[in-house]
C-alpha positions as CSV (number, residue, x, y, z in Angstrom):
1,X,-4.8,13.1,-70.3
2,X,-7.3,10.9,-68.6
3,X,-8.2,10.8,-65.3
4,X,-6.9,6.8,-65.4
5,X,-3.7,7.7,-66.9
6,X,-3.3,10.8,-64.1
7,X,-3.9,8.3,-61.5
8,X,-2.8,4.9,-62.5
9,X,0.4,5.2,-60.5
10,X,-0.8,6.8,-57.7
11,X,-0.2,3.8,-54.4
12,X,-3.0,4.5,-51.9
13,X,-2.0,3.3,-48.2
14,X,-4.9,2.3,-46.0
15,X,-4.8,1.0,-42.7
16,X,-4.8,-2.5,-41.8
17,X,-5.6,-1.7,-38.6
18,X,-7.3,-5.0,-36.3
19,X,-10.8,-3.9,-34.5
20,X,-8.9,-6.4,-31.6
21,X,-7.3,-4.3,-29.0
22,X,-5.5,-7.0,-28.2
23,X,-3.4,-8.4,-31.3
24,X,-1.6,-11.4,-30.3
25,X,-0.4,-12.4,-33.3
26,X,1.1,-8.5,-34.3
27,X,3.0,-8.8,-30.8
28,X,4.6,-11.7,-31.7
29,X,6.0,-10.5,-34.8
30,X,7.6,-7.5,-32.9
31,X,9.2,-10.0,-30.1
32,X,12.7,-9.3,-31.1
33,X,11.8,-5.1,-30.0
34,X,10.5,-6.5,-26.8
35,X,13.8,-8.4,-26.7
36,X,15.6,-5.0,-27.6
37,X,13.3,-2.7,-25.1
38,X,13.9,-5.2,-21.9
39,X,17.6,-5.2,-22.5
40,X,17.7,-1.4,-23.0
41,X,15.6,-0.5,-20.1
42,X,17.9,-2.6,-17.7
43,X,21.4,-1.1,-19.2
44,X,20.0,2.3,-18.9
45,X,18.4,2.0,-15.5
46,X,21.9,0.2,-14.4
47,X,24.1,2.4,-16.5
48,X,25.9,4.9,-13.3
49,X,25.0,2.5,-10.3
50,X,28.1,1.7,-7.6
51,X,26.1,-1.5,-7.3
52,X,23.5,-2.4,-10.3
53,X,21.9,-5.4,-10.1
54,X,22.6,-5.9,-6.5
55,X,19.5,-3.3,-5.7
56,X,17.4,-5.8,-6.4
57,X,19.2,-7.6,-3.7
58,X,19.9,-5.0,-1.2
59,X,16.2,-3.6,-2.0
60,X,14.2,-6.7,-0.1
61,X,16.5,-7.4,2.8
62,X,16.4,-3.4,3.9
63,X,12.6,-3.5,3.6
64,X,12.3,-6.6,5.5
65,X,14.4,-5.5,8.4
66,X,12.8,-2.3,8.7
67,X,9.4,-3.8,8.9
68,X,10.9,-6.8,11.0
69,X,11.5,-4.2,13.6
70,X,8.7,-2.0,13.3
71,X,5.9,-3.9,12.8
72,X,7.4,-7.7,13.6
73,X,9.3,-6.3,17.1
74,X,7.4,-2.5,18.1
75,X,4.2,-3.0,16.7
76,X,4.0,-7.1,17.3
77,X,1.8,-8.0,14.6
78,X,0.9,-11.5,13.6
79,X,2.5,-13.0,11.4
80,X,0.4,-16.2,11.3
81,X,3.8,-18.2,13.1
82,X,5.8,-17.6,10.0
83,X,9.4,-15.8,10.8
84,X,8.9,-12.3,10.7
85,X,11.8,-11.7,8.5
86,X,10.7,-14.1,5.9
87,X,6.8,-13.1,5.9
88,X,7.8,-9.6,5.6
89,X,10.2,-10.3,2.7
90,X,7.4,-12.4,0.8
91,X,5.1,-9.7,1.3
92,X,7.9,-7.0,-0.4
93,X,8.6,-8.7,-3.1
94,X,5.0,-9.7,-4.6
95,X,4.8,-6.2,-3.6
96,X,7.4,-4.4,-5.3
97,X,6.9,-6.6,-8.7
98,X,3.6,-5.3,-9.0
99,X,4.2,-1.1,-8.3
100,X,7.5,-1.3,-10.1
101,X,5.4,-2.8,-13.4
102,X,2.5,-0.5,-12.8
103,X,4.3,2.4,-12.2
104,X,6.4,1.8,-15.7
105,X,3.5,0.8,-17.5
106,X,1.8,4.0,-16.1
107,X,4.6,6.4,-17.7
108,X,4.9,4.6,-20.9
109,X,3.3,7.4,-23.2
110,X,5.5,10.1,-21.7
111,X,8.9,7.7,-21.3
112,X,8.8,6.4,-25.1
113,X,7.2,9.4,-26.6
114,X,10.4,10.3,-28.8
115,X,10.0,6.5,-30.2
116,X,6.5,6.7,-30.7
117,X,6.8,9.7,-33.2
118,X,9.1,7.7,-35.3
119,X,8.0,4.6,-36.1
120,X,5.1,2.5,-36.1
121,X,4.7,-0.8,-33.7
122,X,2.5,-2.3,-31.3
123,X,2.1,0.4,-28.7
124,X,1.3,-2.8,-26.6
125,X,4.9,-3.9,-27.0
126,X,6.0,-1.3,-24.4
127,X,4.3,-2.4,-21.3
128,X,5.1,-6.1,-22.1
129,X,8.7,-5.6,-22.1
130,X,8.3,-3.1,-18.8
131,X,6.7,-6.2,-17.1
132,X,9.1,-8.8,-18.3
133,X,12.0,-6.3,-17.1
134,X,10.4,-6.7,-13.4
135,X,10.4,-10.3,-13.9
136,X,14.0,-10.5,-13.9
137,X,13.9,-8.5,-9.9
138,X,11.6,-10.8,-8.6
139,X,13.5,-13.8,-9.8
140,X,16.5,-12.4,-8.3
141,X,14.9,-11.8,-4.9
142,X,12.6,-15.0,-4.9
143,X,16.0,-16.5,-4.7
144,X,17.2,-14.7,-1.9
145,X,14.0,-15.4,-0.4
146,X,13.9,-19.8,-0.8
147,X,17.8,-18.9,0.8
148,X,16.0,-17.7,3.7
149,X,13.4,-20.4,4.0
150,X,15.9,-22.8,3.9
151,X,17.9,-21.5,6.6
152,X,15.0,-20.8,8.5
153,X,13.6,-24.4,8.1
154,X,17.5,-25.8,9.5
155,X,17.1,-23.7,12.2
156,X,13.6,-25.3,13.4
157,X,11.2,-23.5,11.3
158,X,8.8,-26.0,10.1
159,X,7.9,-25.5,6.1
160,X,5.7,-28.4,3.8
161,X,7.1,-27.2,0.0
162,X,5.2,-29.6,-2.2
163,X,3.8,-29.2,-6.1
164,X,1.9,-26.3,-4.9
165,X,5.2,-24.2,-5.7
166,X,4.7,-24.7,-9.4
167,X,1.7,-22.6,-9.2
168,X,3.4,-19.5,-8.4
169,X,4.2,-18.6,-12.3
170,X,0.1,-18.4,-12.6
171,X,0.1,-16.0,-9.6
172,X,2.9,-14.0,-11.6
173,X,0.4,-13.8,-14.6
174,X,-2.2,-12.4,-12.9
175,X,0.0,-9.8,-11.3
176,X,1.2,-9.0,-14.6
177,X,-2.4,-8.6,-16.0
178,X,-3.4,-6.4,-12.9
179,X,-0.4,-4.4,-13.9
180,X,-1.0,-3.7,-17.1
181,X,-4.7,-2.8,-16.9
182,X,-4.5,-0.5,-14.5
183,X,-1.3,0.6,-15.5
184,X,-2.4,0.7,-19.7
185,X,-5.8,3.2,-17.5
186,X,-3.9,5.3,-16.0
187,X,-1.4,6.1,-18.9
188,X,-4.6,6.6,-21.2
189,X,-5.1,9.2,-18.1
190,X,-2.0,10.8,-17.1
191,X,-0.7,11.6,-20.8
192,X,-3.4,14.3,-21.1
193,X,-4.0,15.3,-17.3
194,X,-0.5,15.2,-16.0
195,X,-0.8,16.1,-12.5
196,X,-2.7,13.2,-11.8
197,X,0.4,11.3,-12.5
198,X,1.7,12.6,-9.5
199,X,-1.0,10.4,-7.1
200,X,-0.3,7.6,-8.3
201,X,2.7,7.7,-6.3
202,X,0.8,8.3,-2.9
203,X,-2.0,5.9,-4.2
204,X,0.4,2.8,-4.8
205,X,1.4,3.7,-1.0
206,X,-1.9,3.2,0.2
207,X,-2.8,0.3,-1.8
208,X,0.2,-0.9,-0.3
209,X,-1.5,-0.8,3.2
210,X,-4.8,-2.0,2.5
211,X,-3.1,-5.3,0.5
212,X,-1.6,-8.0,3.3
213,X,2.2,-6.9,2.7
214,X,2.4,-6.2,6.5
215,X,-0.1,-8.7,8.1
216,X,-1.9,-11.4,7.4
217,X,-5.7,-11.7,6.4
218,X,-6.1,-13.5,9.6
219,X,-6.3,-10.4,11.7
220,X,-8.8,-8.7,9.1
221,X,-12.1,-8.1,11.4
222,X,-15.3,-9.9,8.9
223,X,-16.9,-6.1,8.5
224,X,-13.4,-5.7,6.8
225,X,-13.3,-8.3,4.7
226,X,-15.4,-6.6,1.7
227,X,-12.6,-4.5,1.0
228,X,-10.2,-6.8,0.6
229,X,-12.1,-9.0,-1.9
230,X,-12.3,-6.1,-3.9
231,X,-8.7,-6.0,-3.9
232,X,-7.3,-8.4,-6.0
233,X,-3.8,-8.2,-5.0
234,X,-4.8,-9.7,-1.7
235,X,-5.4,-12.9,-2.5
236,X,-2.4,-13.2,-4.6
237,X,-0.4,-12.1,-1.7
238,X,-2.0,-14.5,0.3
239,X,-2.1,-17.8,-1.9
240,X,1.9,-16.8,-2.1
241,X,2.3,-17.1,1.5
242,X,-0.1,-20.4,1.8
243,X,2.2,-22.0,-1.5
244,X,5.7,-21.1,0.7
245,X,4.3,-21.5,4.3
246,X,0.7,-23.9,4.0
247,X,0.0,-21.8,7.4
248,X,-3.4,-21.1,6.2
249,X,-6.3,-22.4,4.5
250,X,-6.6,-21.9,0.8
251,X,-9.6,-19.8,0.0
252,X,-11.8,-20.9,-2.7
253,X,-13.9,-18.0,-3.4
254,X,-11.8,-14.7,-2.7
255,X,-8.9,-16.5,-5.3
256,X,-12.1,-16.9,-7.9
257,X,-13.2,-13.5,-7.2
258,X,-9.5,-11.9,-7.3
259,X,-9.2,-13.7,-10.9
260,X,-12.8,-12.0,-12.1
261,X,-11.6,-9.0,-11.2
262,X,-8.1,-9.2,-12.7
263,X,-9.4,-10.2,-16.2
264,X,-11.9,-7.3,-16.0
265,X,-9.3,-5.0,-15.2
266,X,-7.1,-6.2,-17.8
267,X,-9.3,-6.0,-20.7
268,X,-10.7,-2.7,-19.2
269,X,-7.2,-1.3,-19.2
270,X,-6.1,-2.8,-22.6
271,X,-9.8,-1.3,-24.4
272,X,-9.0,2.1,-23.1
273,X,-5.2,2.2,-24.0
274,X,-6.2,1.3,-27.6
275,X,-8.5,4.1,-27.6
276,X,-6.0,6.5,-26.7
277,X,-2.9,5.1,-28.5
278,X,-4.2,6.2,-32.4
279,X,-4.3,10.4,-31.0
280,X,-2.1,10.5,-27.9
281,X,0.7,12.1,-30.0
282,X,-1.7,15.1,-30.8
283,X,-1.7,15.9,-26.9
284,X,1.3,15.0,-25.5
């Protein structure tokens, strides 16, 4: 027998692997699993609550009073003459978006790795549907929170809501991208060093308290400042507020600097999680 008869029905299977890390048009083909994943995650996470989706409710208006009377009432911080109750509530829920996304895009090797051993699929698909899951919350408690503004404004609160309020989807966006790059870093991370997974905990904490959740920029000394333009979470908590409130000026250059930063962190994040994603099932 010849060598081309002994192999002429042999199928060879090589990769068609993309050099892109980011494959936009593979995604989309796998959009009914993200459909699939988002309505999993929320059954499961829901599945033996008392109250299920009213957490997201309860979740914002316990924060907010708790900081209402420990930092609004005990502490007396500014609040740049926005309601306490409603500036801490804005604060939370930016807030909790962005640590609940990062968080489940930070655990998404060692949360899906039973599904990543089966099949094949955009490992990207993952932490898109854990971001689009947190979308639902903060719909849910952005609600609550245009409730609140409205009483407040009937009971002699003064608010200007104009066309600026159509910008917040762009602010959500760049949340998002923040929370998948650092999330996609640290899960590229935490897969093989484990413990370190356990900081991230106590670092969202204090990123908590250097990001204007609980005060306004305005009472940031200018030695201080720096730091928060390194942060880009700061300026997106604070272009929130100045979309709901207008109670201060919009600033030009930390927004432009918070976007720099965002996109570098994203495609930072994305670059490293493709790395990892072709030999993390060797390690974990």
């Amino acid at each position: 027998m010849s060598n081309k008869d002994k192999f002429e029905d042999e199928i060879i299977i090589i990769s068609s692997e993309s050099n892109s890390f980011l494959n936009i048009n593979e995604i989309l083909k796998y959009r009914d699993l993200i459909y699939l994943l988002v309505n999993r995650d929320f059954k499961v996470f829901y599945k033996q609550t008392i109250l299920g989706p009213f957490w997201y409710i309860l979740q914002p208006l316990l924060n907010s009073a708790v900081f209402t009377v420990i930092f609004g009432k005990i502490a007396s911080m500014p609040t740049d003459e926005i309601p306490p109750f409603i500036f801490y509530m804005s604060g939370t829920i930016l807030w909790s978006y962005f640590s609940s996304s990062m968080i489940s895009v930070s655990n998404v090797f060692s949360s899906n790795k039973d599904l990543f051993s089966k099949v094949y699929f955009p490992r990207l698909v993952v932490p898109i549907s854990n971001v689009i899951i947190n979308y639902l919350q903060f719909f849910i408690q952005f609600i609550i929170l245009v409730l609140f503004i409205i009483y407040f404004y009937f009971n002699g609160s003064a608010f200007t809501l104009d066309l600026k309020v159509f910008l917040i989807p762009l602010l959500l966006i760049q949340l998002s991208m923040i929370s998948i790059g650092f999330g996609c870093l640290f899960a590229s991370i935490t897969y093989k060093y484990k413990d370190l997974a356990l900081l991230l905990g106590f670092g969202m904490q204090l990123w908590m308290f250097v990001s204007p959740v609980i005060y306004p920029m305005s009472m940031i000394s200018d030695k201080y400042i720096y730091f928060y333009i390194l942060n880009p979470v700061s300026s997106i908590i604070e272009n929130f507020r100045y979309i709901l409130f207008s109670n201060s000026d919009f600033n030009l250059a930390l927004t432009v600097l918070s976007l720099f930063f965002s996109i570098v962190i994203f495609i930072f994040g994305l670059y490293i999680f493709n790395k990892v994603e072709k030999s993390f099932m060797d390690t974990i």
